[in-house]
VOPAGU-2260 file (C-alpha; in pm, 1 decimal, decimal comma):
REM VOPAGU-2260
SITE   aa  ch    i         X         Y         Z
SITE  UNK   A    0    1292,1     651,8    1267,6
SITE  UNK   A    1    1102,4     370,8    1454,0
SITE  UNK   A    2    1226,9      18,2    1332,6
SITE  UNK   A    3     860,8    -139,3    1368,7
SITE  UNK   A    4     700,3     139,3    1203,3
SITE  UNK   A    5     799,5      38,6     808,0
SITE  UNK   A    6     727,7    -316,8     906,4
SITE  UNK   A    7     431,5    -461,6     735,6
SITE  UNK   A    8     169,7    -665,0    1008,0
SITE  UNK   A    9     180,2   -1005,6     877,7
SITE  UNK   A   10    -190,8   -1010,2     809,1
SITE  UNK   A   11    -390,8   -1333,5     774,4
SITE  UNK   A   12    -731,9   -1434,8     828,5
SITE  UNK   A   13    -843,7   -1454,4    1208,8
SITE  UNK   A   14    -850,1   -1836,2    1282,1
SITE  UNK   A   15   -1196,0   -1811,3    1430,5
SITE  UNK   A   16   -1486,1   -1709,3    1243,0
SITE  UNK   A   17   -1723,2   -1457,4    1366,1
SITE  UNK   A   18   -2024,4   -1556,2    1496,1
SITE  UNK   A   19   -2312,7   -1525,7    1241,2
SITE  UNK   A   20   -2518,9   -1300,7    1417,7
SITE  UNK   A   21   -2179,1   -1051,5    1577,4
SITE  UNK   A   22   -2226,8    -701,4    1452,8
SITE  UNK   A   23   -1845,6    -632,8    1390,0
SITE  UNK   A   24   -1678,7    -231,7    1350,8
SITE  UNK   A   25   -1499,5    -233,9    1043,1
SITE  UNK   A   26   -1117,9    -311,7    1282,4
SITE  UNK   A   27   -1291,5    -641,4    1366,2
SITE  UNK   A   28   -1440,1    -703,9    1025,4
SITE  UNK   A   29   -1061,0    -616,5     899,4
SITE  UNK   A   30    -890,8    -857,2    1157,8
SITE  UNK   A   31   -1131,9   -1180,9    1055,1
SITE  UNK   A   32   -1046,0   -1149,1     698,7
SITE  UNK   A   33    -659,2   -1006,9     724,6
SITE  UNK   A   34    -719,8    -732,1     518,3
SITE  UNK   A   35    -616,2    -338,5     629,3
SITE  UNK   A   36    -896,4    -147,9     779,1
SITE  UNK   A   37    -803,6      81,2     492,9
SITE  UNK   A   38    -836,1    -167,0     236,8
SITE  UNK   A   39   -1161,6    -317,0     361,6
SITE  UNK   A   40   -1293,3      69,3     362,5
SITE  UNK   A   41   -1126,9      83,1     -10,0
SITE  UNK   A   42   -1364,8    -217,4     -95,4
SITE  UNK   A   43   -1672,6     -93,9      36,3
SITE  UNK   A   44   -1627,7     238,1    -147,6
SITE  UNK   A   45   -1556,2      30,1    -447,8
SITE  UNK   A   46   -1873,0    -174,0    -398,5
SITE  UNK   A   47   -1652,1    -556,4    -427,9
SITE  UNK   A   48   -1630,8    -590,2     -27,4
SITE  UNK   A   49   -1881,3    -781,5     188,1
SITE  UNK   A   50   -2225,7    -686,4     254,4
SITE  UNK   A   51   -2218,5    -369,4     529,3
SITE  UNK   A   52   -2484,4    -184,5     681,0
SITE  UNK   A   53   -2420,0     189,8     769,4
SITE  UNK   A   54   -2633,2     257,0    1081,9
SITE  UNK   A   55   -2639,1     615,3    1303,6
SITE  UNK   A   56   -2304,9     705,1    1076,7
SITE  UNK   A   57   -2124,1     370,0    1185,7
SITE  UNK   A   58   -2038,2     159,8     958,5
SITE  UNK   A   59   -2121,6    -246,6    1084,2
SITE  UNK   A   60   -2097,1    -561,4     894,7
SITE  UNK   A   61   -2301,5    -871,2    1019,2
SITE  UNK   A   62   -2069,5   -1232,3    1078,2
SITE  UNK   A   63   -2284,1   -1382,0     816,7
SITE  UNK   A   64   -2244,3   -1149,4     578,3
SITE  UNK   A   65   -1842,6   -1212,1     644,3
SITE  UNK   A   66   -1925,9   -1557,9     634,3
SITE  UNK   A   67   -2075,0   -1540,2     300,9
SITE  UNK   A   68   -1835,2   -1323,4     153,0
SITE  UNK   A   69   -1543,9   -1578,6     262,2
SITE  UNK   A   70   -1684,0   -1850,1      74,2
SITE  UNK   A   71   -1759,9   -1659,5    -248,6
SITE  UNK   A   72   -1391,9   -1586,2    -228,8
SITE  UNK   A   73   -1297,2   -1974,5    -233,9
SITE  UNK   A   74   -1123,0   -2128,7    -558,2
SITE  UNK   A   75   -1005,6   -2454,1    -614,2
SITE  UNK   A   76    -825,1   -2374,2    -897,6
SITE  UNK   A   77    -696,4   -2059,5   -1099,0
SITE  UNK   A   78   -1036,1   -1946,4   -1224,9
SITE  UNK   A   79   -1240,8   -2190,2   -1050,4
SITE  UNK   A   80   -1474,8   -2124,2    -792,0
SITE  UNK   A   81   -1574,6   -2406,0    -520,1
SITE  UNK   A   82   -1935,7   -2354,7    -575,1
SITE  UNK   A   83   -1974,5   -2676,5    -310,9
């Protein structure tokens, strides 16, 4: 058995932010918010992921909309959104 294959990737947010007007594939959308490209495709099915647009068959997400969906997800406390 490979060693590195039941490792977890440490995944964390990509320090820079995408451009608001990159068209990202669903790896790069993945990457800039740390999730697994399995989980972000989990969300979208599940309709609680950012905003996507599905064009020619290809799923795409727009920076912004990873943008936006970054600071819905902000809290400042248990329970309490940073609506600022």
């Amino acid at each position: 058995m490979n060693p590195s294959a039941s490792v977890t990737p440490n995944l964390r947010p990509h320090t820079i932010p995408p451009d608001p007007q990159d068209w990202l594939t669903t790896e790069e959308a993945a990457g800039k918010l740390g999730l697994n490209v399995k989980t972000l495709a989990n969300m979208r099915s599940l309709g609680n992921g950012p905003c996507f647009h599905k064009i020619g068959g290809k799923v795409w997400y727009l920076g912004q909309d990873i943008l936006a969906y970054q600071r819905r997800r902000r809290f400042i406390a248990s329970g309490v959104r940073d609506e600022g």
